[in-house]
N, C-alpha and C positions, 0 to 999 in steps of 0.2 A: 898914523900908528897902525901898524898892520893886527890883525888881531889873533889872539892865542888861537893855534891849531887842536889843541889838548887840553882837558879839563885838567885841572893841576891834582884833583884826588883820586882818579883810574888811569890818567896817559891816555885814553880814552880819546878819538877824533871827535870835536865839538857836532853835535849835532848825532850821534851816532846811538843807535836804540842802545842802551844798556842793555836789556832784557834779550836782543839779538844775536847770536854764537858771531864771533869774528870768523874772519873766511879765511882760508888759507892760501896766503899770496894770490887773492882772487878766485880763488875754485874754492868749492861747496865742501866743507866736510863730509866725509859717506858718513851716512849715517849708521850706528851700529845694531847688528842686526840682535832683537832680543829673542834671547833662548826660552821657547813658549815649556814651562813645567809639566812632565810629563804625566797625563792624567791617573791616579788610582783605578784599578779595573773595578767596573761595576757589575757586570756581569752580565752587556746589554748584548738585544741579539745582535748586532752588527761585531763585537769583540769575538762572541761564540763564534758565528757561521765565518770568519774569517781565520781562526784559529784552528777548526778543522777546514777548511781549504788549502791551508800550509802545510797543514800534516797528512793531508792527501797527495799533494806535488812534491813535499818531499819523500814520502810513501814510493812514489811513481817515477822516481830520480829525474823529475822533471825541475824541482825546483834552483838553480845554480843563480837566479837572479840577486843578487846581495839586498836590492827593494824587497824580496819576500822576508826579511829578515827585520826589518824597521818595522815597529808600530804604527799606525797611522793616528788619527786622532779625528774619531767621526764627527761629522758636521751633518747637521739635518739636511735632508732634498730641497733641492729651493721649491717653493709653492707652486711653479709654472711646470715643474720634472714629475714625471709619476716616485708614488711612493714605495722607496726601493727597500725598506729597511737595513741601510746598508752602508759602509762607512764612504766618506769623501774619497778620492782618489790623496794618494798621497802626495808629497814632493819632488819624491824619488826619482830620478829616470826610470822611462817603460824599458821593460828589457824587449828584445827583438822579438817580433809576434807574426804571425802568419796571418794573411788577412782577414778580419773576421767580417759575420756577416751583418748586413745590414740592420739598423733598430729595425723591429716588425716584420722580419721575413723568416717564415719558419725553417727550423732546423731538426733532423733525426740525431739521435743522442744514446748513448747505452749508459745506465744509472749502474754508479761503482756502488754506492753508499749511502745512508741515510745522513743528515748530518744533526749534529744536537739539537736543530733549530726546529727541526722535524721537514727539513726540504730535500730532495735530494741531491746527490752531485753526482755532476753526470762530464763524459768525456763525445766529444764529435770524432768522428773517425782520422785518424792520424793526428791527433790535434793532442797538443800542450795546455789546452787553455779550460778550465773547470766552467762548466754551466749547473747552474743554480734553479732544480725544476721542484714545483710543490707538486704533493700529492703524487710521490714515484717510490716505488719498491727498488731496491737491489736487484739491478738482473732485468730492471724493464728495459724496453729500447721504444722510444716513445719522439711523438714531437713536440714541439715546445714553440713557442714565441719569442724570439731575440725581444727584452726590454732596453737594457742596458749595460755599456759593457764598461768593466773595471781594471785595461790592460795593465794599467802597472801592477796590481794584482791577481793578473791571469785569470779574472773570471768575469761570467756575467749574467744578470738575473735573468730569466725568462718566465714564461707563463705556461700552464700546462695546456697541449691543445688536445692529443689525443695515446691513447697506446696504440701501439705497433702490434711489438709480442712482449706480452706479459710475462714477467718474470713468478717462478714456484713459490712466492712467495704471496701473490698478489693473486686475490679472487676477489672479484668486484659485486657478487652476489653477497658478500659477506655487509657491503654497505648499507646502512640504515637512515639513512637523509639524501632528500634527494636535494641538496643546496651541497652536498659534499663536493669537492673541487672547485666551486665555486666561494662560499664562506670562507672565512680566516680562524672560524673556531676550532676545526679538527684537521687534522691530516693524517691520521692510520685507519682510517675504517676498512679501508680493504687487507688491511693485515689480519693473521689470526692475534688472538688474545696472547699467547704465548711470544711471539714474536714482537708483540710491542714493548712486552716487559725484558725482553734479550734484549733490546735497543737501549732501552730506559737503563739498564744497566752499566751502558755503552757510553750512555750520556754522564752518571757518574765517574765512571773512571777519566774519560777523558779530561773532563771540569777538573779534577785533582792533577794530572799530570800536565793540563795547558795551563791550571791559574794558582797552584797552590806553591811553587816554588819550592817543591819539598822533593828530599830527593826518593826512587821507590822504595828502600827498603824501611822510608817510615810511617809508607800507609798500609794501611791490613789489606786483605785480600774480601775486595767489595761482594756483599752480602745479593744473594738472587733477590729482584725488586718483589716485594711483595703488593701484589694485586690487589684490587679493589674486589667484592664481593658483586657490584654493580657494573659494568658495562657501557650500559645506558640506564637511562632515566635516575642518575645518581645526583644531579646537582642540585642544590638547595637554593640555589640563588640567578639568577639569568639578569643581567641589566640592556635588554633591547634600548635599542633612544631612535630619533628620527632628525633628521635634521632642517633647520629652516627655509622661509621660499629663498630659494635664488638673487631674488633681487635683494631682498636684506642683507647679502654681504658686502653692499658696496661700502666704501667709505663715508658715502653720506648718510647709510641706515645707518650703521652702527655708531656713526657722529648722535644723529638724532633719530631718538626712538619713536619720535611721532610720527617721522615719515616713516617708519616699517609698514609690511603691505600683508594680509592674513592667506592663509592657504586658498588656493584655487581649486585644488585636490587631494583627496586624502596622498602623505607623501610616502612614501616606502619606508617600511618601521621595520629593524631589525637590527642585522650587525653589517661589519665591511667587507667589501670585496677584496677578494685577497690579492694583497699587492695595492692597492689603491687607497686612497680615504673618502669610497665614495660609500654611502649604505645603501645596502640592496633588502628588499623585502624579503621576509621570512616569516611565515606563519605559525608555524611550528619549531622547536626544536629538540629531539629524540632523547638529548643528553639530562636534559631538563626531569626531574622528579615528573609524576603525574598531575600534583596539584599546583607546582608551576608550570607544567603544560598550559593546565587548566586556566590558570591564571592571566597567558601571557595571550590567548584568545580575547580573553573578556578585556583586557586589556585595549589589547585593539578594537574593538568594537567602540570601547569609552573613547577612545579619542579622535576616532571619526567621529561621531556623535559630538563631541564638545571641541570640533576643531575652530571654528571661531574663535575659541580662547587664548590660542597659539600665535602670538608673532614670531615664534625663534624655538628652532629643536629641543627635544628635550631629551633626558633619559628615564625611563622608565623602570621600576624597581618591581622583584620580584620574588618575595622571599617564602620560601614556605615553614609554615606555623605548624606543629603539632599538639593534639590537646590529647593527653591519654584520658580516658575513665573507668576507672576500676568495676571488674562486674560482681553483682552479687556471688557467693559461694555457690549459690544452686546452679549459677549459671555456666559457672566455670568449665574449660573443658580441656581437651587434654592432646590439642593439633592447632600449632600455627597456621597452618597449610591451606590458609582460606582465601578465596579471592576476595578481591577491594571492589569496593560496590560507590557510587554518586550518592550523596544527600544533599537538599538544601538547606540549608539552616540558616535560621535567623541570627543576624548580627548585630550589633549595640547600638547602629543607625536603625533597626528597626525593620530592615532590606533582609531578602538572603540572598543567601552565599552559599556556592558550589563548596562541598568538600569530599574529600576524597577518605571512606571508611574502611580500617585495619583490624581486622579479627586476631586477637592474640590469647590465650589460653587464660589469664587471668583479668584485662583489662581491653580495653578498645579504644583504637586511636580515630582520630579525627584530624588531616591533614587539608590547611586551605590555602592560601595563598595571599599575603601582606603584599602593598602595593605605595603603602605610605612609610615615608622613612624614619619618622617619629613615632611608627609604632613600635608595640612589643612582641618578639617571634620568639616563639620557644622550640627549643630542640631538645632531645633527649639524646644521652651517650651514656649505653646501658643504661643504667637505673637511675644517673644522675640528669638532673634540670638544670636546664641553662635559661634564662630568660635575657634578652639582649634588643637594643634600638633595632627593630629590625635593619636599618641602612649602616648597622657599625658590621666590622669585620669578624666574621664565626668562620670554621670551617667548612666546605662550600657540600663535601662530598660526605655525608654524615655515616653511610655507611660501612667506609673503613675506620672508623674515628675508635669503635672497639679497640679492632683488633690492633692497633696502631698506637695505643694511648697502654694496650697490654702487652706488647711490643718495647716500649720503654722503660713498663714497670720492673718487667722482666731483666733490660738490663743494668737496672739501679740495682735491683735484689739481688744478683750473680757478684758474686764477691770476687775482683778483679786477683785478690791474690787472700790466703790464710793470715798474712799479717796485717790486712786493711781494717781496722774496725769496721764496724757496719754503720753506716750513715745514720744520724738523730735527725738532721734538720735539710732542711729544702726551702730554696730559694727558686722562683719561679719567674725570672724576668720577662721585661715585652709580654705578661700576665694576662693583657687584656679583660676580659671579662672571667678569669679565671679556672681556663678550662685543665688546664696541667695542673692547680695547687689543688683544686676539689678532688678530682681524678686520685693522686696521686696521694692525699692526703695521710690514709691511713697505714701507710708505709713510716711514717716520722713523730716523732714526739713536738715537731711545731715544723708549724711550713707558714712562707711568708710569700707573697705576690707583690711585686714591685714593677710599677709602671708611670710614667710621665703624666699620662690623661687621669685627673682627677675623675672625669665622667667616667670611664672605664673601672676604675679602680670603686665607685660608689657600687657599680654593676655587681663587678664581682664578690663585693659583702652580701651584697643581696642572696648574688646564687650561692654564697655558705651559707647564709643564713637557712635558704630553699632546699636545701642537702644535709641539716643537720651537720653540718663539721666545724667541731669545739675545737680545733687545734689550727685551725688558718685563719691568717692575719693577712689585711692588704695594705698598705701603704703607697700614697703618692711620692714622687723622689724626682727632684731636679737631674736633668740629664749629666751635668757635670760632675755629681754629689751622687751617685746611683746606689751605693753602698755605704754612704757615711754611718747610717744607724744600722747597721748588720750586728750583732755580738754576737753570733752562733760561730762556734772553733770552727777553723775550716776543715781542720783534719776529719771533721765527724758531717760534712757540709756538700749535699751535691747543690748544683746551678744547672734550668734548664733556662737554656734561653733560645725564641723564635722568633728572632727580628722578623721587618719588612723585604722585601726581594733585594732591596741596596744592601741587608749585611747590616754586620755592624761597622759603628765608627771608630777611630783610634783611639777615643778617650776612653770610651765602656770597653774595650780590650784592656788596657791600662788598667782601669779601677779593676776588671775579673781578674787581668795578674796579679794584683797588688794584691785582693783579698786571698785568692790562693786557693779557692775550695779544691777536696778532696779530687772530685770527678765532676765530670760536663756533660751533659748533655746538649748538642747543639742541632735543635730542628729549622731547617728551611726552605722555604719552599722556590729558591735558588741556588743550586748547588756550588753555583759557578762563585756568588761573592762567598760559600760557604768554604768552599776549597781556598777561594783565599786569607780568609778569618783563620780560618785554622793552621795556613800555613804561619799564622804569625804565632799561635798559644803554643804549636808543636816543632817549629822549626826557626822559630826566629826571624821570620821573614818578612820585614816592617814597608810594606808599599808606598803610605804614605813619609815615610822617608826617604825613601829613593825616591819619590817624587818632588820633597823637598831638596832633593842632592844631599841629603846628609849621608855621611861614610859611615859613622860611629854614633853610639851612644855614650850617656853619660851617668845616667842613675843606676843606683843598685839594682832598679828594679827592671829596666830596661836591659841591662845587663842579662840579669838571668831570664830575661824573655828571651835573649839572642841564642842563650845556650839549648832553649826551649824547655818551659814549664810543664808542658806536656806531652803524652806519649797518647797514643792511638788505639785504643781495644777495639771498635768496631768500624764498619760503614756501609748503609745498606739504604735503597731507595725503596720508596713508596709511591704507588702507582694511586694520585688523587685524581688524575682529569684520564678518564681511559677515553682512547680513541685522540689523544690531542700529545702533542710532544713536551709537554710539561713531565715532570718528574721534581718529588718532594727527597729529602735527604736528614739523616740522621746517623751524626757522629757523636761517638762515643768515646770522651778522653776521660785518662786517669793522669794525677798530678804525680811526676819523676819522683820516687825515692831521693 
């Protein structure tokens, strides 16, 4: 009896995987190619520094390549490539290129432009193709180091090796570290003051025109950056780290910790070389307050001393503490204008400790330096106290935090139009330890502080309580639920919110249309996911739906996001990290009639 060819329930040849695709007449079905979802912009440097290199080439009517016109979708360096900060090359075909030159062989360059990322772009003589130089003015003509090149994108990183001729913009006397060009923390030292805050300006508009999707005539005419009062020595916080021996990265240290092997020598504590992820030594750093200076010495002295203790890098925290003390009436007197003098002073181990002494006309501060991250640092903004984990996140630069914080008040108080009521209540998202609802407080018949971290939100009872303000309330609030207990009318209702550098998400957009307050406030210290947030409250412009391929919405509420809920009164940068290409941002909406 011959036996069945086919299972009698699929027609199926006996023996035949079920679970296996049937083949077509013998040949392989192709398999189909899946369409990767197009990522939401974050606002990382590789989107920036490639978004003005487009608008440089097409600037230069160099750009005709249809690849310059796709987005690519960054993928980290592989761990064997140097660290390019930079996206993957893309898919695209290379458009025709001229030959370029070799990885590691230097090249002369004239710098067009700074670009947001704070690098500059630079052209080779008769050349199409953009190079990517750190630590370059407008107008230098300098050489560089070929690292790596990005032809389908017409560019390529380099290293900076030396100036030529300096461009009128560039005076290297004005420098104040001598790690500068080297380090990855600053890149304008040789600029003047004035000209870093024209750039930073530069750096806002752009961010709205490359990521906000909105067309020009619905953004205002961006505000001149306003500068920090500090220069240098403004930072409140510095985290140097070191990293482990060498042989602990193999795969059988980090399998098993007992074979880890202890330092041989003290290792280089600092930050990284720029371009690289290697750390190089830094003893000092200028940007740093006094008693973080101070600190970040004694620092390293402790952990040469207790290196033994180390199998594996660490980072080290540096936060500075102020303690005011009010002087007697006799003593009082009537000139800031004193110099800062060294004390040691005993601390709660029993040890002292360097601090750094401030003459003020009625009180005397005392500034030292926190190194544990479970402690408490206190800061002052104007006459209020903050008290905070020193390792949670405060504002870094405390000396613009005044004028910056009066700066906002100011545009809450400015009545956008004679028919707006004037604002009752104030809602302060992303709260943290409370520095916007205390601040801000006595503007409002109640203000409320709303944030995720229960720990943050106990903080910030604390600092009402440490400030005397009867009218703010903090509450913790599930991310999805961010507004569900809000009752304050929105009509009488502003919202400040300062997310982390990603921006916000599509749901907290969602729940602030849905509520509808009056006017916005929206600080960040990312302009770029900022220009895109807002292009979605003022223009309708939903990324994470195009990302999803959706065409349409569907809800009411969604609807009138597309018409756009809001309109634009202000937008103006603040210069928090001077000498570095950071730039903080604050827009200003009011809700459409």
């Amino acid at each position: 009896m011959t036996p069945p060819t086919a299972t009698p329930a699929t027609g199926k040849p006996m023996g035949a995987n079920p679970r296996k695709r049937p083949h077509n007449n013998g040949r392989p079905f192709k398999k189909r190619k899946i369409q990767q979802q197009k990522k939401v912009s974050e606002g990382a440097h590789e989107e920036v520094l490639l978004a003005d290199i487009r608008q440089l080439l097409a600037a230069q009517k160099l750009d005709d390549s249809p690849a310059a016109a796709a987005t690519p979708t960054p993928t980290p360096a592989a761990e064997d490539q140097p660290a390019t900060d930079a996206p993957a090359e893309s898919s695209a075909p290379a458009p025709p290129q001229k030959t370029l030159p070799q990885p590691f062989t230097e090249i002369d360059l004239t710098v067009k432009e700074i670009s947001s990322t704070g690098d500059g772009l630079a052209f080779a003589a008769d050349s199409d193709h953009v190079y990517v130089v750190p630590f370059t003015a407008p107008g230098d003509t300098v050489t560089a180091k070929v690292i790596k090149h990005f032809p389908r994108e017409s560019y390529t990183l380099t290293d900076f090796v030396r100036v030529i001729t300096p461009s009128p913009q560039r005076d290297d006397s004005r420098i104040g570290c001598k790690y500068f060009a080297t380090c990855s923390g600053c890149q304008f030292q040789m600029l003047s003051y004035e000209d870093q805050l024209a750039h930073k300006k530069t750096i806002v508009e752009k961010a709205y025109r490359n990521f906000s999707g909105l067309r020009p005539d619905l953004i205002p005419t961006i505000g001149e950056t306003m500068g920090s009062p500090l220069q240098y020595g403004y930072r409140t916080k510095l985290t140097p780290h070191f990293d482990g021996p060498p042989e602990n990265r193999s795969k059988e240290a980090r399998r098993n910790p007992e074979k880890r092997k202890g330092f041989d020598s003290i290792p280089p504590i600092g930050f990284m070389r720029k371009g690289t992820r290697f750390t190089i030594d830094i003893e000092d750093c200028p940007i740093g307050t006094d008693a973080v200076r101070m600190g970040m010495k004694s620092e390293r002295v402790r952990v040469s001393h207790e290196l033994d203790k180390y199998k594996r890098g660490a980072t080290l925290l540096l936060r500075e503490s102020t303690e005011r003390v009010p002087k007697p009436s006799n003593e009082a007197s009537t000139t800031d204008d004193l110099p800062s003098t060294t004390e040691a002073l005993p601390d709660a181990a029993g040890t002292t400790k360097e601090a750094i002494i401030k003459q003020f006309p009625s009180f005397t501060e005392r500034k030292t330096c926190i190194t544990d991250n479970n402690a408490t640092s206190t800061e002052y903004v104007g006459d209020f106290l903050f008290n905070n984990p020193a390792g949670a996140f405060f504002q870094n630069n405390n000396s613009i935090l005044p004028s910056f914080t009066q700066y906002i008040r100011d545009q809450i108080t400015s009545p956008s139009s004679s028919s707006v009521p004037k604002p009752k209540y104030f809602i302060d998202a992303y709260c943290g330890s409370g520095l916007f609802t205390i601040v801000l407080s006595s503007l409002f018949e109640s203000s409320l502080g709303i944030d995720i971290s229960t720990s943050s939100i106990e903080c910030a009872r604390e600092n009402a309580k440490a400030n005397n303000i009867p009218n703010a309330t903090f509450m913790a609030s599930d991310a999805p639920a961010l507004f569900a207990k809000v009752t304050f009318p929105p009509d009488e209702t502003v919202v400040v919110i300062d997310p982390p550098r990603k921006g916000c998400d599509e749901s907290f957009l969602k729940q602030l249309v849905q509520l509808g307050p009056a006017r916005v406030v929206y600080v960040s210290c990312n302009v770029h996911t900022q220009a895109r947030d807002v292009g979605y409250l003022v223009g309708g412009v939903n990324p994470w739906a195009e990302a999803r391929g959706e065409t349409q919405t569907e809800t009411e509420t969604e609807k009138e996001t597309q018409e756009g809920m809001y309109e634009m009164e202000s937008l103006r940068g603040f210069d928090f990290f001077p000498q570095t290409g950071h730039v903080e941002g604050v827009a200003v909406l009011r809700r459409r009639k």
